[in-house]
C-alpha positions as CSV (number, residue, x, y, z in Angstrom):
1,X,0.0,0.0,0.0
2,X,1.7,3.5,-0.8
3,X,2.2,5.6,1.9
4,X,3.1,9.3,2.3
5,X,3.7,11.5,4.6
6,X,3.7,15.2,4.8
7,X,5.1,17.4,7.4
8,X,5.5,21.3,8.1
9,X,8.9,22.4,8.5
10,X,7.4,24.7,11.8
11,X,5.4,22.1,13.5
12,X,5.7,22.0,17.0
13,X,8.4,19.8,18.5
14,X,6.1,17.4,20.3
15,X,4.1,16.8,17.1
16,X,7.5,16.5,15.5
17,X,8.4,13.6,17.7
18,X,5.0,11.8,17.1
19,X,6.1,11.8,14.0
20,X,9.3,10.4,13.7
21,X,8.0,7.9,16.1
22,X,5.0,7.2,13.5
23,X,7.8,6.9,10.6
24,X,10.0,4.6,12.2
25,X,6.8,2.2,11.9
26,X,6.3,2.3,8.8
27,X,7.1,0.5,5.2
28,X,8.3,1.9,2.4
29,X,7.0,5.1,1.9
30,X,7.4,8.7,0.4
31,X,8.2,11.6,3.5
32,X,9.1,15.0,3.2
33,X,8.6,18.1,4.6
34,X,6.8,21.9,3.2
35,X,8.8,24.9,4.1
36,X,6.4,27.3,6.0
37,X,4.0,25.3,7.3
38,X,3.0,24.3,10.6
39,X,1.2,21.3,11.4
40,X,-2.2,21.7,9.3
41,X,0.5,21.7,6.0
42,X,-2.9,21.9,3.7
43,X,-4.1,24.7,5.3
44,X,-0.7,26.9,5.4
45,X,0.5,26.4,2.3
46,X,-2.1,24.5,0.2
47,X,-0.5,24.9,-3.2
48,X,2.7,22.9,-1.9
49,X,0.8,20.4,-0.4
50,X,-1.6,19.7,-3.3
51,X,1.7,19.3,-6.1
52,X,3.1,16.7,-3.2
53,X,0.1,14.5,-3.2
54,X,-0.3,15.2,-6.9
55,X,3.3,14.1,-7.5
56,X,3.2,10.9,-5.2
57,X,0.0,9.6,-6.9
58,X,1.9,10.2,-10.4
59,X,4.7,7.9,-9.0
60,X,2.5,5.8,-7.7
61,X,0.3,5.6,-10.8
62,X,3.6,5.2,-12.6
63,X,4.6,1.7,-10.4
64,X,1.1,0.3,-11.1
65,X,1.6,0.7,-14.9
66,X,4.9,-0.5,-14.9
67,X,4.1,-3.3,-12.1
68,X,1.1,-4.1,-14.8
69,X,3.5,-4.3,-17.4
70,X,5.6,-6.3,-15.8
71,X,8.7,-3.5,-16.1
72,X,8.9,-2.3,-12.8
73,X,12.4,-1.7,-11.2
74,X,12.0,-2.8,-7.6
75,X,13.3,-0.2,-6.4
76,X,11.5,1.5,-3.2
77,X,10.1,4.7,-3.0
78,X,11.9,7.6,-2.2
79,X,12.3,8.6,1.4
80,X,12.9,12.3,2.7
81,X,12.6,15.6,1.0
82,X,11.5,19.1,1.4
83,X,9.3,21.1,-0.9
84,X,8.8,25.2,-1.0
């Protein structure tokens, strides 16, 4: 199941740790974080967080097709990023 997960760079440090403490649980799966936002990311900056879950469901969309195809590369998503 593709995961992601999207952070603001100024959320508080106790959600922060939450966080990291959810991450370390999961599988694979796409993280990063959106330069001046706080904790509600798709309410601070909604632009940035709509092109991040646009652009994982393109890469994800692009595993299917390539998974249905029979081409894909086995290689696991990418962790860790920041977008402005």
């Amino acid at each position: 199941m593709p995961i992601v997960l999207i952070r603001g760079a100024e959320t508080p440090a106790h959600f922060q740790a939450r966080l990291d403490d959810h991450e370390a649980c999961l599988p694979e799966h796409w993280s990063l974080t959106v330069t001046g936002a706080a904790h509600s990311v798709h309410m601070d900056r909604p632009e940035a967080y709509n092109r991040a879950v646009l652009e994982f469901i393109g890469r994800h969309e692009e595993q299917t097709a390539a998974s249905d195809r029979g081409t894909a590369n086995g290689r696991a998503p990418t962790r860790g990023g920041e977008i402005e």
